[in-house]
C-alpha positions in Angstrom: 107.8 95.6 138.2 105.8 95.6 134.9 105.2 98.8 133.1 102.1 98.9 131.1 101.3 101.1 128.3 98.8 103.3 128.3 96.1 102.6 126.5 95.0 104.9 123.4 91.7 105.6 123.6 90.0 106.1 120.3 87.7 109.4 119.2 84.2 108.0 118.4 81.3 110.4 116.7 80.0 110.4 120.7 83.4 111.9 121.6 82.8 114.8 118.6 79.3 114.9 119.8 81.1 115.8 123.2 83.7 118.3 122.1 81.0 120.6 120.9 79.2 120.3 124.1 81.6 121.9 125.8 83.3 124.1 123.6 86.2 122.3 122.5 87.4 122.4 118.9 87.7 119.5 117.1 91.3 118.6 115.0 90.7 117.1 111.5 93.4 116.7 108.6 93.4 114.6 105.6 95.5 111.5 104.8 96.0 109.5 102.0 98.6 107.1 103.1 100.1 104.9 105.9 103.0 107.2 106.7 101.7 110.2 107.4 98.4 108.8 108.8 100.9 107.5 111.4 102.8 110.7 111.9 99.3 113.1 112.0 97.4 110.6 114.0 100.9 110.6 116.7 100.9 114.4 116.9 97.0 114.3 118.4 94.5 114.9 115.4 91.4 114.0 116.0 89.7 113.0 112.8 91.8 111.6 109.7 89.9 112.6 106.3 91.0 109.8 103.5 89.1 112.2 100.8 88.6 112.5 97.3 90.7 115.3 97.3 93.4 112.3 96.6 92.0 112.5 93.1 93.7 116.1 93.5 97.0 115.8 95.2 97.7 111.9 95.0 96.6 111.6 91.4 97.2 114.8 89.6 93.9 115.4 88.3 92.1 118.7 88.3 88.9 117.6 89.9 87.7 115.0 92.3 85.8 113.6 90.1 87.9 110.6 88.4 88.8 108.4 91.3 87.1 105.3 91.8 85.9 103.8 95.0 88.6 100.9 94.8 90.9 103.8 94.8 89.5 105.1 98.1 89.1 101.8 99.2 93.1 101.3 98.9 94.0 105.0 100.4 91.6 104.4 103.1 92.9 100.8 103.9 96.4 102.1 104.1 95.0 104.7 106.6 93.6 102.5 108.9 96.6 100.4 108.8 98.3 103.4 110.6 95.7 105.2 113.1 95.6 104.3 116.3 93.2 107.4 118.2 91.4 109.1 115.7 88.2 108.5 114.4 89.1 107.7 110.2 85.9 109.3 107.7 86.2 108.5 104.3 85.0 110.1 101.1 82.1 108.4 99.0 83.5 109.2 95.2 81.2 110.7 92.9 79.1 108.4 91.0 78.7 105.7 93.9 75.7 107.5 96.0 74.2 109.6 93.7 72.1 107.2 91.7 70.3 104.9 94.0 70.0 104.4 97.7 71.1 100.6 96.7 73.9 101.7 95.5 75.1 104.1 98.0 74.3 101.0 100.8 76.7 98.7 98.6 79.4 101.6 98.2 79.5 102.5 101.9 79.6 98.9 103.2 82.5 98.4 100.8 84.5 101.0 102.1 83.4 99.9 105.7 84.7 96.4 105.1 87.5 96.7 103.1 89.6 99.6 104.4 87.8 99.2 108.0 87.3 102.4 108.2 84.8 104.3 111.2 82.2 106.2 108.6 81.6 107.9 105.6 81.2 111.3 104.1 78.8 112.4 101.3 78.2 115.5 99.4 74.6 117.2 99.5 71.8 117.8 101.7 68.2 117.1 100.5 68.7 115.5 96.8 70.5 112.5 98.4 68.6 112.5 102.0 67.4 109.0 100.5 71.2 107.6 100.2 71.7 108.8 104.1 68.9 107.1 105.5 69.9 104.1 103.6 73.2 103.9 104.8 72.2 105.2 108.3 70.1 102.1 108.0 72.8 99.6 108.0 74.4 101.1 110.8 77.1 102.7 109.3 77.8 106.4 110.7 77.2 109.4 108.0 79.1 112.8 107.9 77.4 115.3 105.5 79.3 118.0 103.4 77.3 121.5 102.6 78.8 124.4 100.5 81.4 124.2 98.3 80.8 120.7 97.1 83.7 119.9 94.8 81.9 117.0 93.2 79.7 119.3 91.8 82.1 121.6 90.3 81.2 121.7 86.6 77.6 122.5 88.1 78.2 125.6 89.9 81.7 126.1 87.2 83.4 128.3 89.7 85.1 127.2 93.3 84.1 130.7 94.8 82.3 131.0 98.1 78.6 129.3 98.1 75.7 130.4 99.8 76.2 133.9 99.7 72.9 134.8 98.5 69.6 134.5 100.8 68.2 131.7 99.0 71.4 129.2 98.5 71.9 130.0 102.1 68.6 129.3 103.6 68.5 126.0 101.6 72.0 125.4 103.7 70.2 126.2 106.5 67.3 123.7 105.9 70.0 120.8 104.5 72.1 121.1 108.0 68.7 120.3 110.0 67.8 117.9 107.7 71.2 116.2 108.2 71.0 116.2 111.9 67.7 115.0 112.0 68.2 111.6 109.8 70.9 111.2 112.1 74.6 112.0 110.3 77.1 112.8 113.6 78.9 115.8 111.7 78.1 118.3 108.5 82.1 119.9 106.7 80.8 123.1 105.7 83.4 124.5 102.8 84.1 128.1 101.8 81.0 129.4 103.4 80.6 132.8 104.7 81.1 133.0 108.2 78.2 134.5 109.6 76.0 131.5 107.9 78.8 128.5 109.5 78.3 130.0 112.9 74.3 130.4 112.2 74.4 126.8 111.4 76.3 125.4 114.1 74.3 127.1 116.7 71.2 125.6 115.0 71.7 122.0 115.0 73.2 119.6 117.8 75.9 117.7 115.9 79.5 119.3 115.2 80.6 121.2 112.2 83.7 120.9 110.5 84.6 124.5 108.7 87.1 124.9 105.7 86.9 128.6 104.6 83.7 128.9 106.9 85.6 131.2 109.4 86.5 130.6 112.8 82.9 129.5 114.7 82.5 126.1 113.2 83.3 123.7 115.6 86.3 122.3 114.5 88.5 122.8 111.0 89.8 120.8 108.2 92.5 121.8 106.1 94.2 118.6 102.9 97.3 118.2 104.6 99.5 118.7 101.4 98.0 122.1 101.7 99.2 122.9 105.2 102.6 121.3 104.8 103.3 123.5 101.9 103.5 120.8 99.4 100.8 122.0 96.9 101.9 125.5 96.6 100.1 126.4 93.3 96.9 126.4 95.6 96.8 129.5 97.4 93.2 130.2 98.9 92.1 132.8 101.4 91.3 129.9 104.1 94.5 128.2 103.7 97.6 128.8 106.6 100.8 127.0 106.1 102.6 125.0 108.9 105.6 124.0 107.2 107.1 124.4 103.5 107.9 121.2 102.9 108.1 122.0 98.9 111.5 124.1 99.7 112.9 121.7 102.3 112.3 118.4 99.9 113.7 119.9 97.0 116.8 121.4 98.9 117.1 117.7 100.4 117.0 116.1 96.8 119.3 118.4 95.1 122.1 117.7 98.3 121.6 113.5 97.9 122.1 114.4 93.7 125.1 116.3 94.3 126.7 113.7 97.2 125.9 111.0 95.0 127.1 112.5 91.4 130.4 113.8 93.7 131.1 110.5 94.8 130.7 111.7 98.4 127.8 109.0 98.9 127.9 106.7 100.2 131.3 107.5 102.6 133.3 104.7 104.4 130.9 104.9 107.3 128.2 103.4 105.0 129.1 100.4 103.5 129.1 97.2 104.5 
């Protein structure tokens, strides 16, 4: 008697679409990489990130804003390599959407052909509604990004909460409609109050994706070096930690350093 093994079915923007409808929140983590894409994507997240945020936590800059889109392009490829269920978004970088429509088309059908990934993510709402309708276009599914915009940083020169006042906020407010009506399938909305994250979900028919925008977005995002406890400099409000994973590598390390300078590695058990 043959077994067969079940078959994993992949989360499409339809499926998102779906979770909302009913109430369900949706899972999403970053990844940079085919090893832990493998491991998050086995333990049942639903969207895989590959984000700029690699610039960060990859890279060791300080802002998102020196990674190139052949970077992403590589991260992203080694993603895809590894997922098997959930639906993989990846970061357009600054600089390759903000110029020309052209341009974003070219950027987003590289990333679409070269890492194989399932859609993109851009950063802004009505300055760059041109660049989404283009790459809408082509086919090519379109997450937005509202708030906290880290691209954007040495314009606002501060990471603190966005649309706090009543104007910023109702432009939020207009952006997230505008977003849903060109047709993107999902908006992050970053270090937002709450109140405005749960206005805007209940205002427009795609999903939200929250990250410091409180607990009535439809699903949450957290950079997985954050959660694990990797990056432990970065301590924001918004930010729980699932595992300390700074403590447990270094305490790992130091026992291999002192086994190996103590002649204790490797033992008669592992040679050859």
């Amino acid at each position: 008697m043959s077994v067969h093994k079940q078959e994993i079915k992949r989360i499409t923007t339809h499926q998102l679409r779906e979770m909302k409808n009913r109430g369900e929140k949706i899972a999403m983590l970053t990844a940079y990489d085919y090893s832990m894409a493998r491991i998050i994507d086995g333990a049942g997240i639903d969207v895989v990130l590959v984000g700029d945020s690699a610039s960060n936590v990859m890279a060791g800059h300080e802002t998102t804003l020196p990674i190139t889109l052949d970077q992403m392009i590589y991260h992203a490829a080694s993603v895809v390599r590894a997922v098997k269920r959930a639906l993989v978004i990846v970061d357009l970088p600054f600089g390759t959407y903000q110029g020309s429509s052209g341009e974003a088309l070219r950027s987003a059908i590289r990333i679409m052909k070269e890492a194989g990934a399932h859609a993109v993510k851009l950063e802004g709402g009505s300055e760059i509604k041109e660049s989404v309708d283009r790459i809408l276009s082509a086919g090519i599914p379109v997450m937005g990004h509202l708030g906290l915009t880290p691209q954007s940083i040495y314009k606002f020169g501060t990471y603190t909460v966005r649309a706090k006042e009543e104007a910023e906020a109702k432009k939020l407010l207009d952006d997230a409609k505008m977003l849903d009506d060109c047709g993107c399938f999902g908006i992050v909305l970053e270090k937002i109050p709450a109140a405005l994250a749960k206005k805007v979900s209940q205002s427009i028919q795609i999903p939200t994706i929250g990250i410091g925008a409180g607990p009535d977005a439809d699903g949450q995002v957290l950079v997985m070096q954050d959660m694990l406890g990797i990056t432990k400099e970065f301590k924001p409000r918004f930010l729980r930690r699932y595992a300390d994973l700074d403590s447990e590598v270094t305490k790992a390390v130091k026992n291999y350093v002192t086994d190996v300078k103590s002649k204790d590695f490797p033992n008669q058990d592992e040679k050859y």
